[in-house]
SELOLO-278092 format. One record per residue (C-alpha): x, y, z; chain; residue number from 1. Coordinates in steps of 0.5 Angstrom, whole numbers, plus 500, padded with zeros to 3 digits. Example, Ala and Ser with C-alpha at 12.3 -4.5 7.8 and 13.67 -1.06 7.14 Angstrom:
<rs>
   u   v   w unit pos
 525 491 516    A   1
 527 498 514    A   2
</rs>
This chain:
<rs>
   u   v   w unit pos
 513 499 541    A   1
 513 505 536    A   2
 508 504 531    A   3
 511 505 523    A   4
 508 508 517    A   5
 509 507 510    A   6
 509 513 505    A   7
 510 511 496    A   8
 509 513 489    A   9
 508 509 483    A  10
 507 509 476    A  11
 503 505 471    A  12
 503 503 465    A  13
 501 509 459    A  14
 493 506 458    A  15
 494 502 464    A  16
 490 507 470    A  17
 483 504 471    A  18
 487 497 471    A  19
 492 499 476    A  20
 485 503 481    A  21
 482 495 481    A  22
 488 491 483    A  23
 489 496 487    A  24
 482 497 491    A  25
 484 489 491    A  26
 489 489 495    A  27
 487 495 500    A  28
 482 489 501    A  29
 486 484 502    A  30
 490 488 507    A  31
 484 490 511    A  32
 485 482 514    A  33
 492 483 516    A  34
 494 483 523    A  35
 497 490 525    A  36
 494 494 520    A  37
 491 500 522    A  38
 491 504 515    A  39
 493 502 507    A  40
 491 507 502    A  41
 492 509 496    A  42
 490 515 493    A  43
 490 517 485    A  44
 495 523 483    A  45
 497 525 476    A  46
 495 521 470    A  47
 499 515 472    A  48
 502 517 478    A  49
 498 513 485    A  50
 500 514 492    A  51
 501 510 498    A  52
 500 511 506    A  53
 499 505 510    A  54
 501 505 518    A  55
 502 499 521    A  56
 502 498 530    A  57
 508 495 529    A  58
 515 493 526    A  59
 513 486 527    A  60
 506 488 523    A  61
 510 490 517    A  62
 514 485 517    A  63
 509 481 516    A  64
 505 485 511    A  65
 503 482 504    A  66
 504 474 507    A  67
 497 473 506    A  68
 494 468 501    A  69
 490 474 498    A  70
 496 479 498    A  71
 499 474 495    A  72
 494 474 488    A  73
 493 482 489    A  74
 500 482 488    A  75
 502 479 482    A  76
 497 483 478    A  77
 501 489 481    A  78
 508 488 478    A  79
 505 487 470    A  80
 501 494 471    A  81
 508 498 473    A  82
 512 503 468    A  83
 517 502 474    A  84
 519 501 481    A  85
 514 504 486    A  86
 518 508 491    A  87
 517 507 498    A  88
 520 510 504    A  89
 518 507 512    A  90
 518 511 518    A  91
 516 512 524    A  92
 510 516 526    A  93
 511 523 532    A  94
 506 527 531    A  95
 498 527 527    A  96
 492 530 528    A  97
 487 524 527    A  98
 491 518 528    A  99
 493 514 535    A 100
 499 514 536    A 101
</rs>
């Protein structure tokens, strides 16, 4: 089984930055029970840009991600905070220097 990785970028409302960084902690700690999950970050860029990184041990893993109960509530704060769409692409990682793959 190859493990899958998961690479993003969304953007907040105008006003909403220090906001989205708590809903978005809550749901790295909501996450941290989650069965198959080896890495979920988020990272801040420009004003009200945020980037993600999460790899996963395997598609079943993924497929399941977000199922939880606390997920769930993270979740719903996440989408009213949005100016739109978060771009997320997976893929499968071949080489890195700090993970086991």
């Amino acid at each position: 089984m190859s493990k899958v990785s998961v690479m993003g970028t969304l953007e907040c409302q105008e006003g909403k930055a220090r906001e989205m960084e708590a809903v978005l902690t809550a749901m790295v700690e909501a996450a941290r029970g989650e069965p198959g999950v080896e890495i979920y970050s988020y990272h801040r860029g420009e004003e009200n840009s945020f980037w993600f990184f999460a790899l996963m041990t395997d598609a079943e893993s993924m497929q399941n991600h977000g199922q939880s109960a606390a997920m769930k509530t993270a979740m719903e704060a996440f989408g009213p905070l949005m100016a739109g769409p978060p771009q997320m692409t997976t893929t499968t990682p071949i080489a890195a220097i700090g993970l086991d793959l």
